[in-house]
N, C-alpha and C positions, 0 to 999 in steps of 0.2 A: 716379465724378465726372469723373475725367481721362478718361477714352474720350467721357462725355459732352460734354463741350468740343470733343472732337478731330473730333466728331460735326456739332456745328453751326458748326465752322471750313468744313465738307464742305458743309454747309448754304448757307455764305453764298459760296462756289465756284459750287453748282449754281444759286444763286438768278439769279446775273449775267444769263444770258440772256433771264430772264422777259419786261423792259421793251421788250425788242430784238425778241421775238420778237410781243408784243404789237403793234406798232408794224409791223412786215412782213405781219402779219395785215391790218393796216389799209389799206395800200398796196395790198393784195391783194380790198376791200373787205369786207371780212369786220369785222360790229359788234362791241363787246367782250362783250356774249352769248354769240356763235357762240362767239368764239374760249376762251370760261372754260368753256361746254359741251365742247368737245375736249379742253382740257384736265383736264377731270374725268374724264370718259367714256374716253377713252384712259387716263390714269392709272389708273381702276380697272379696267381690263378689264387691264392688267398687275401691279397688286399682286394682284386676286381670282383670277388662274392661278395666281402666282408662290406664294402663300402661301394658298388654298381651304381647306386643314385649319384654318388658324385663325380664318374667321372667325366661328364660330359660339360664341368667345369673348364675345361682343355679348352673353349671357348674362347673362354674371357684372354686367353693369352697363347694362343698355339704354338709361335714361333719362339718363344720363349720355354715356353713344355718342354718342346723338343730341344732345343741346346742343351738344356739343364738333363736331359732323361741320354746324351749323346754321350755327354759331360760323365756322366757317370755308368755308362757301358764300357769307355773306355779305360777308366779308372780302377773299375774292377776287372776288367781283363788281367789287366798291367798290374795288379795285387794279388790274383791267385797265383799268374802267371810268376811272377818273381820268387813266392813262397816256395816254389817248389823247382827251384834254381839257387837255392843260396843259402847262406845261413841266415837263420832269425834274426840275430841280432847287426847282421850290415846290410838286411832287408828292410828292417823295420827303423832303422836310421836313417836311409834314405827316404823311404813311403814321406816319413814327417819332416821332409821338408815344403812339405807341402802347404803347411801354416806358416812356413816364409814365406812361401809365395804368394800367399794370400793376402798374408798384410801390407808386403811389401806392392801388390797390383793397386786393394784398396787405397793406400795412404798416397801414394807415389803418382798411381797414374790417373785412378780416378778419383783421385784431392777428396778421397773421404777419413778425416783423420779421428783416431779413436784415443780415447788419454793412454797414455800408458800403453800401448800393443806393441811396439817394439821393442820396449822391456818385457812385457809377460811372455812375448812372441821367444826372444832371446832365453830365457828362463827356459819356458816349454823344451826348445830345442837342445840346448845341455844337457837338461835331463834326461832327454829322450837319448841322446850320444855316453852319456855316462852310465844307463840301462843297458844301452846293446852293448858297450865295451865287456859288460859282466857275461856275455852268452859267449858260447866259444867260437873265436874266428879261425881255427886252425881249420875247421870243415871246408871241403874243398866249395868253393863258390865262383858259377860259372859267370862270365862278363855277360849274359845275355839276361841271366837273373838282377845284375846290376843296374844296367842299362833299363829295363822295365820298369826297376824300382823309381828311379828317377822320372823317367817318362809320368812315373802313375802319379809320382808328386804333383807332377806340372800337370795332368788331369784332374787329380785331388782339388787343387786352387781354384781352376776353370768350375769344379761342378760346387764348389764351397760357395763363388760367388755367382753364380747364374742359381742354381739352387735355393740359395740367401733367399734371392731376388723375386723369383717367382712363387716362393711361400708366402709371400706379401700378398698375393693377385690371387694366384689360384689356391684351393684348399689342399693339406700336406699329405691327405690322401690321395688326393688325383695327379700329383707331380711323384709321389712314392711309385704309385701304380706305373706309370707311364717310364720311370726311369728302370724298375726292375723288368718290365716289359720287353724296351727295349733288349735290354742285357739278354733276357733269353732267347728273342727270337732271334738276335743277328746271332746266333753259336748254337742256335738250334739242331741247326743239319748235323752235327759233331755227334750227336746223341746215338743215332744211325749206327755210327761205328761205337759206341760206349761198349764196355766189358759187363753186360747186365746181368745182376744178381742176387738174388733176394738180398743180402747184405750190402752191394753197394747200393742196390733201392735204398734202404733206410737209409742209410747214413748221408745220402743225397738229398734225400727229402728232407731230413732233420736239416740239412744246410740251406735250404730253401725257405723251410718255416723261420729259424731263429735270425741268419743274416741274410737272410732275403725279405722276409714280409715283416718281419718286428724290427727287425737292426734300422730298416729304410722307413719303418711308419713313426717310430721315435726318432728319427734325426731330421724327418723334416717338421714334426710337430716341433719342436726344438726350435727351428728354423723359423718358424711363422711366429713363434714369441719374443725372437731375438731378433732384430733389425743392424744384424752384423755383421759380416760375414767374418770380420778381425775376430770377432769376441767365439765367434761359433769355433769356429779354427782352433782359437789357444783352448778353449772349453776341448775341441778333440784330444787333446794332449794326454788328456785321462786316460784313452785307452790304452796307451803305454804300459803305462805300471800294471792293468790287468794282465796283459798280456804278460810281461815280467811275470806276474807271481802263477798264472798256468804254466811258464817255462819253467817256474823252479819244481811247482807240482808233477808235471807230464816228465820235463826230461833231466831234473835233479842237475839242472846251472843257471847262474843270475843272481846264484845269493850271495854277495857280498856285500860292501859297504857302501861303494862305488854306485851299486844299482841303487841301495836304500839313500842313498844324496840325491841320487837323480829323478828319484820317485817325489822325493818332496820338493825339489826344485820344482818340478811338476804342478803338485798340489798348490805351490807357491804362487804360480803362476797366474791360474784360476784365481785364485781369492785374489791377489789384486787384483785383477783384472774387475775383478767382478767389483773390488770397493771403489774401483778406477771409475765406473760405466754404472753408476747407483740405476 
């Protein structure tokens, strides 16, 4: 359980760049298609080298692979896609509501009740709202970035608990591989029309290696130590505040008081949880 936590602390570390790189993508013009096809497509042509022996683990649970790998194509559509429709911070307040829906699916419909997740759960999300209040909402933000955001929460939940679930069965390699897999091959064609060029080469591939093949091999290593999908969720919570303090670093807003409440409401959250769930 402790290495699992220590897992997705690594998690919400490697996540920071995602939004950054989304967004240099963009400048570079490249749609958020292209840019979630690279990073699938890169991502798994480095987990299916790194780890080939196992992926034929898909076996022990195919139908379940594929939800959890559907699960999360869709989820990353719906999160590059919204980044680059809105502002950061009423993007990423929606994205997390996604750990309410998680615990509220858990506890509610599939009667798996966790101590204390609707507190940490509650906690996590304030914070997460009192963060984005600190970014600037004057920026013009289209309802179509809105609308994704949400959709991707309610993806987010879907692939937090089939995801959970299938790191239990299969190894967190061969449901990593198979989920970023998918992601590139259905937006593959997109690539076809991409704006190619030695610099948006790199900066594609760099989004492919860090949150594509490392972001997804630690969150489902995470996964297969934690038998939660509640506790995984409020654990996401973290990458918040990183993301927070790249926004203060990259575009100099977020630093207030307001952010610094809602970041340890955050941290708050997690530790109970975690003294909740020994």
């Amino acid at each position: 359980m402790a290495l699992g936590r220590f897992f997705l602390v690594l998690v919400a570390l490697v996540s920071a760049p995602a939004p950054i790189l989304s967004r240099i993508l963009q400048s570079q013009e490249w749609d958020p298609f292209q840019a979630v096809a690279m990073r699938g497509l890169v991502g798994a042509l480095i987990l299916g080298f790194l780890f080939h022996a196992k992926i034929t683990e898909i076996k022990r649970d195919v139908v379940g692979t594929l939800v959890a790998s559907v699960a999360l194509m869709f989820g990353q559509t719906f999160y590059i896609y919204s980044t680059q429709h809105g502002s950061l911070g009423i993007i990423i307040s929606l994205l997390y509501l996604g750990p309410v829906w998680t615990v509220a699916l858990e506890r509610f419909f599939l009667k798996i009740p966790r101590r204390g997740s609707l507190v940490a759960c509650a906690l996590g999300f304030v914070g997460t709202l009192l963060i984005a209040f600190g970014f600037d909402w004057s920026k013009e933000t289209e309802w179509v970035g809105v609308i994704t955001s949400v959709l991707g929460s309610l993806a987010y939940a879907w692939f937090m608990i089939s995801g959970n679930r299938m790191a239990q069965v299969v190894s967190p390699e061969t449901v990593a591989f198979f989920g970023t897999a998918a992601t590139g091959i259905i937006w593959s064609w997109t690539l076809w029309f991409a704006p190619w060029s030695l610099v948006s080469l790199q900066w594609a591939s760099l989004f492919g290696v860090v949150n594509g093949a490392l972001y997804f091999f630690l969150l489902y290593s995470a996964m297969h130590k934690i038998n939660s999908a509640s506790e995984v969720a409020i654990w996401m919570y973290l990458e918040v505040p990183v993301i927070w303090l790249v926004g203060i670093l990259m575009y100099q807003e977020g630093a207030n008081l307001y952010s610094l409440l809602g970041a340890g409401l955050i941290v708050a959250a997690g530790v109970l949880s975690a003294l909740w769930n020994k």
